[in-house]
Backbone as a chain_set.jsonl record, in Angstrom:
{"seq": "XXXXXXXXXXXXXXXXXXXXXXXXXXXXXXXXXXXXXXXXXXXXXXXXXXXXXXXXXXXXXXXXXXXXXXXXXXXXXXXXXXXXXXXXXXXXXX", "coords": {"N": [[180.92, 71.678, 87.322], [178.323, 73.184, 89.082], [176.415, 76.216, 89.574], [175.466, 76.27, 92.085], [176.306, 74.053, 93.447], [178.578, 75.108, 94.058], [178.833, 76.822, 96.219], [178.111, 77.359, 99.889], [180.147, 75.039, 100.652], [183.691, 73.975, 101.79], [185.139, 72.95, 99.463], [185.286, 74.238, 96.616], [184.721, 74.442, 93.498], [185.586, 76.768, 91.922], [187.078, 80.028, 92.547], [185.074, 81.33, 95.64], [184.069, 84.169, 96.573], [182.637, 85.079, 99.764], [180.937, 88.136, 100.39], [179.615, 91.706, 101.1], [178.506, 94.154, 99.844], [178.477, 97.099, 100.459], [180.703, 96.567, 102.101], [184.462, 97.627, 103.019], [186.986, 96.145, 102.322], [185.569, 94.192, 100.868], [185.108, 95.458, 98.45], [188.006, 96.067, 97.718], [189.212, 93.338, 97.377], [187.138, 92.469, 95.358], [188.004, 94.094, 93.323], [190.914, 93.392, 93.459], [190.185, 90.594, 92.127], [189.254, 91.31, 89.412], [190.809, 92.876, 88.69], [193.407, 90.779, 87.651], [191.875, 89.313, 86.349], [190.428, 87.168, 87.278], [187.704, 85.143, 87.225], [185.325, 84.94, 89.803], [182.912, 83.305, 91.929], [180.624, 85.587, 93.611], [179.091, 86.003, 96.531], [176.886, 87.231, 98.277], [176.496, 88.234, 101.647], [174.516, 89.836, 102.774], [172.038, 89.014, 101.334], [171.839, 86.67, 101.221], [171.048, 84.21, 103.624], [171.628, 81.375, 104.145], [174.519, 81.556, 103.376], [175.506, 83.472, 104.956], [174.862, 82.139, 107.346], [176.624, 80.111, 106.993], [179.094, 81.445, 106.928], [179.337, 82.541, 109.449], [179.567, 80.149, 110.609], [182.131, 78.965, 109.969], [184.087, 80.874, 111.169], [183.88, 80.769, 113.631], [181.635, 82.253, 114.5], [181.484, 84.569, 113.906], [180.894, 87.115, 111.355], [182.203, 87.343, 109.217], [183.602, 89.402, 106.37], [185.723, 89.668, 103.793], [185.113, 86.455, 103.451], [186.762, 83.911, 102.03], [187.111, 81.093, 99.761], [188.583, 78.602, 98.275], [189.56, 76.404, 95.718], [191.814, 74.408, 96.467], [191.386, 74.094, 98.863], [192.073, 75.943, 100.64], [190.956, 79.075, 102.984], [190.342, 82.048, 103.161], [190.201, 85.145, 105.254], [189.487, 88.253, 105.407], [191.494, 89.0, 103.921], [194.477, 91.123, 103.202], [195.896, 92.991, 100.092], [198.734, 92.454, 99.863], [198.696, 89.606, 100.777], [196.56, 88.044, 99.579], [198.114, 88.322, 97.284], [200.238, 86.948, 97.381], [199.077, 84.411, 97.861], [197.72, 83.71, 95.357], [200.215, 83.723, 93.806], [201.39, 81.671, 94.747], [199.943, 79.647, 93.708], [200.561, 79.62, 91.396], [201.658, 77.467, 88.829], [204.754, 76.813, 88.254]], "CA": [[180.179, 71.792, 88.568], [177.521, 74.353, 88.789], [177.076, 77.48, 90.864], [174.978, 76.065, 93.52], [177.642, 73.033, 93.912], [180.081, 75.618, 94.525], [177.841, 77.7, 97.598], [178.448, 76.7, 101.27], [181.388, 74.119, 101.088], [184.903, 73.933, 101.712], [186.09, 72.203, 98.446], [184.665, 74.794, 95.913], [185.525, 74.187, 91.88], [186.242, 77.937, 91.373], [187.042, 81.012, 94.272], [184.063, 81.887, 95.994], [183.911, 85.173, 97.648], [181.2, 85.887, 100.535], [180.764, 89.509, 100.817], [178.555, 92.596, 101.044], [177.97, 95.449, 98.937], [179.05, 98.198, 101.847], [182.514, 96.42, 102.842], [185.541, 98.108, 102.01], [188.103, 94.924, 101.995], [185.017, 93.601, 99.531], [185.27, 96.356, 97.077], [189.185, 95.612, 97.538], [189.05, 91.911, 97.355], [186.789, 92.592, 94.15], [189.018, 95.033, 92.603], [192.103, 92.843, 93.065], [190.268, 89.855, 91.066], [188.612, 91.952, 88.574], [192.217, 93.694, 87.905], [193.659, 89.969, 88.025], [190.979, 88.424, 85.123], [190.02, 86.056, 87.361], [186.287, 84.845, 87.589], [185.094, 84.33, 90.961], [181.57, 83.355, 92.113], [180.768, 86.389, 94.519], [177.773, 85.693, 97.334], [176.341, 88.369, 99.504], [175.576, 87.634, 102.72], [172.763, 90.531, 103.224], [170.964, 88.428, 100.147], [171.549, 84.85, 101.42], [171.113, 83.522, 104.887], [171.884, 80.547, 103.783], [175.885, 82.255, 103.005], [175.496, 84.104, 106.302], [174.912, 81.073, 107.913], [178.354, 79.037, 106.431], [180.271, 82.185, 107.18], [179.495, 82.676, 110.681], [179.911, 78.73, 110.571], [183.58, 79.11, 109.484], [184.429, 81.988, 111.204], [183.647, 80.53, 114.733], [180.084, 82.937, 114.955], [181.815, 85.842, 113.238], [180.435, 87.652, 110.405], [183.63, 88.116, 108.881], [183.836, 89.694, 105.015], [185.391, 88.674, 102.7], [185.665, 85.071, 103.679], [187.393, 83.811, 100.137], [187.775, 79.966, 99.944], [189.489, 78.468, 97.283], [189.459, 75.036, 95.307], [192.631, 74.045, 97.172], [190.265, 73.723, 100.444], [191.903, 77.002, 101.502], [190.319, 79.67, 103.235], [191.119, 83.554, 103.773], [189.486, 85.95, 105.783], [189.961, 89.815, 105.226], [193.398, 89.138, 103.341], [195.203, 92.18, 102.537], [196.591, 92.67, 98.805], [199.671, 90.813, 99.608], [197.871, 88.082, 101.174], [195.717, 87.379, 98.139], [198.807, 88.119, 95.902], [201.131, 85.794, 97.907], [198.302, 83.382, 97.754], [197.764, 83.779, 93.8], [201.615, 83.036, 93.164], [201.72, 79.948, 95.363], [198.734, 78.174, 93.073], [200.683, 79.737, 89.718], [202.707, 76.839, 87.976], [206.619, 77.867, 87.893]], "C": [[179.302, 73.041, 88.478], [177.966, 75.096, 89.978], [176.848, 76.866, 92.25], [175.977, 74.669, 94.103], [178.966, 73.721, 94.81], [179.659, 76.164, 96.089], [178.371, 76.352, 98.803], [179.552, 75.137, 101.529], [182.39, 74.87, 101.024], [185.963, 73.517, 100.131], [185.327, 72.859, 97.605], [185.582, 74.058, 94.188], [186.301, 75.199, 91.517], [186.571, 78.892, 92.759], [185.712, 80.973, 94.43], [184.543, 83.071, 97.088], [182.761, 85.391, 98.462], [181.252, 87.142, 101.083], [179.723, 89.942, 100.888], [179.318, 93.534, 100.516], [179.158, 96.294, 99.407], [180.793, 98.449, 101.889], [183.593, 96.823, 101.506], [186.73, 97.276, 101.488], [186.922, 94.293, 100.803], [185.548, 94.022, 98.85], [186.902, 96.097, 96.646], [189.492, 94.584, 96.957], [188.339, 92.057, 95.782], [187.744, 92.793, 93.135], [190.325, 94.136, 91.959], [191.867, 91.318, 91.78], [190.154, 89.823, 90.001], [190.581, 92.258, 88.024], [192.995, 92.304, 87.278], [193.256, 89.263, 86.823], [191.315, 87.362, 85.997], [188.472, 85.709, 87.501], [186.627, 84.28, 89.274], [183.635, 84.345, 91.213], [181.885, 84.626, 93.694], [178.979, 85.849, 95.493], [177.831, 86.648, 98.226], [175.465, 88.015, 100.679], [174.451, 88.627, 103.176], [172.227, 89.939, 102.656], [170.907, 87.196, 100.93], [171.829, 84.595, 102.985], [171.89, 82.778, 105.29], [173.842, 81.152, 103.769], [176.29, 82.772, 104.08], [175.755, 83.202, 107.42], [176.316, 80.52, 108.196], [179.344, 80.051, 106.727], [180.156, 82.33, 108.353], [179.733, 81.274, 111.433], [181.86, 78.441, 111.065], [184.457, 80.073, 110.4], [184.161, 82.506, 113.259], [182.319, 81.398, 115.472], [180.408, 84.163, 114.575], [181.344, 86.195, 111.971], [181.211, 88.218, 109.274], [183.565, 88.257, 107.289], [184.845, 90.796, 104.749], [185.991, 87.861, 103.584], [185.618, 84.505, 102.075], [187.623, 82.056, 100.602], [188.252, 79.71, 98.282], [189.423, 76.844, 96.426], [190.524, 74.275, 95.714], [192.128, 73.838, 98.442], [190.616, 75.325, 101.236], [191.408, 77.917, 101.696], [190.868, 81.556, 103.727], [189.82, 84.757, 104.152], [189.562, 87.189, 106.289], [191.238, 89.973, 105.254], [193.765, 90.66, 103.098], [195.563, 91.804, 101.29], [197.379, 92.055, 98.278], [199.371, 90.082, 99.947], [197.832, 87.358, 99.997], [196.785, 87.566, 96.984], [199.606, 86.925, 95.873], [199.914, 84.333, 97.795], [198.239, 83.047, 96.482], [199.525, 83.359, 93.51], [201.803, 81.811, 94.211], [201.139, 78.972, 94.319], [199.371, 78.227, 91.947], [201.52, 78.205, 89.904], [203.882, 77.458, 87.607], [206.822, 77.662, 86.75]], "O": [[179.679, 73.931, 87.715], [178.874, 75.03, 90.807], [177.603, 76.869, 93.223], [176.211, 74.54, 95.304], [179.795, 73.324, 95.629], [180.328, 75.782, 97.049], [178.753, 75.185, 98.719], [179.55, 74.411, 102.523], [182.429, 75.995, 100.524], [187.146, 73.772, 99.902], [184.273, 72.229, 97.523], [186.635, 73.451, 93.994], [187.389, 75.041, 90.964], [186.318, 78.47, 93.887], [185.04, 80.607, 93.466], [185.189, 82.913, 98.124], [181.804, 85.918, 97.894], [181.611, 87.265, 102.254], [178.734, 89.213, 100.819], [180.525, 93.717, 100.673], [180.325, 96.291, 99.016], [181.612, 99.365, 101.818], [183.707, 96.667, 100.29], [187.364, 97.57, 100.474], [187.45, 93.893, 99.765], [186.509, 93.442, 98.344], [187.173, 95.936, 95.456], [190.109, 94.727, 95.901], [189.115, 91.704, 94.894], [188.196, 91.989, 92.32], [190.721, 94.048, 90.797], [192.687, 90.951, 90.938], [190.575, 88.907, 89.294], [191.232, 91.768, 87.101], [193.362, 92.591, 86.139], [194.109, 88.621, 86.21], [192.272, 86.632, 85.741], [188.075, 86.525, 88.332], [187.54, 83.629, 89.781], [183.014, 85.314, 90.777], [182.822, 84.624, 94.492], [177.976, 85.423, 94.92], [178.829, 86.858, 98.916], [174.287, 87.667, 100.755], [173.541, 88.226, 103.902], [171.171, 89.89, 103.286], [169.804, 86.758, 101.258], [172.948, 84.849, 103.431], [172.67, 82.91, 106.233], [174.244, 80.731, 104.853], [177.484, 82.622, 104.338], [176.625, 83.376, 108.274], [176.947, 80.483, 109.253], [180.505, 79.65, 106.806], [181.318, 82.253, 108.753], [180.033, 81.218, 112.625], [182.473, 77.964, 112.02], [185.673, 79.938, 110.263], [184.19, 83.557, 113.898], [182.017, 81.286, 116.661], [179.587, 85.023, 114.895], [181.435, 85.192, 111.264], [180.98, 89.219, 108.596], [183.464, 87.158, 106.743], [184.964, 91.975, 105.081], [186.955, 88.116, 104.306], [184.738, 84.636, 101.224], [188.22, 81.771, 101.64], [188.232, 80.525, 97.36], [188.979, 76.082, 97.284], [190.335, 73.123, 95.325], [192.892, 73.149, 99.118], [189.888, 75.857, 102.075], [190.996, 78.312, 100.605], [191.691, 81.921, 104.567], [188.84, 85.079, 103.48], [189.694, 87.348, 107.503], [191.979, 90.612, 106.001], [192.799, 91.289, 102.666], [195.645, 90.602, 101.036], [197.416, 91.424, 97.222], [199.87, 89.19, 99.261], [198.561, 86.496, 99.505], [196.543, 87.108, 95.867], [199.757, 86.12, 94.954], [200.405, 83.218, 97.614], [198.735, 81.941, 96.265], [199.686, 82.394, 92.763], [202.775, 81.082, 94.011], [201.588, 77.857, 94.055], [199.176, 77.283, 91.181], [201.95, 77.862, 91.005], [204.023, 78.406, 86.835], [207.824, 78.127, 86.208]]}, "num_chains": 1, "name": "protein.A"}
């Protein structure tokens, strides 16, 4: 699936993160996938409208970053560390 397949849905192929630059749960949220080796497509909503759009979509008119969805359909929105860790060991394989 390409990148732009993955942008503004629910049923992505890989994570998608929508952040900004600025935010400090981004740089977090980064950090933890980066530390993690996982790829994630990252989208900035100061750059894309279009991203801005689907998150204030999602998010009932909120501007909320990071909104993280997932290829499982699920969705998380300014997880904490255990969030996103407890989330990461649900998808592992036992």
């Amino acid at each position: 699936m390409s990148e732009q397949t993955n942008l503004y849905t629910k049923s992505p192929s890989q994570i998608v993160m929508y952040s900004t630059e600025w935010c400090p749960d981004c740089r977090r949220a980064r950090f933890f996938f980066k530390r993690k080796k996982i790829d994630i497509l990252e989208v900035d909503v100061n750059g894309d409208k279009k991203a801005e759009a689907f998150v204030k979509e999602l998010n009932n008119g909120n501007r909320s970053v990071p909104t993280i969805i997932f290829p499982d359909g699920s969705m998380m929105v300014e997880p904490s560390t255990e969030e996103m860790e407890a989330k990461l060991s649900q998808s592992q394989p036992s």
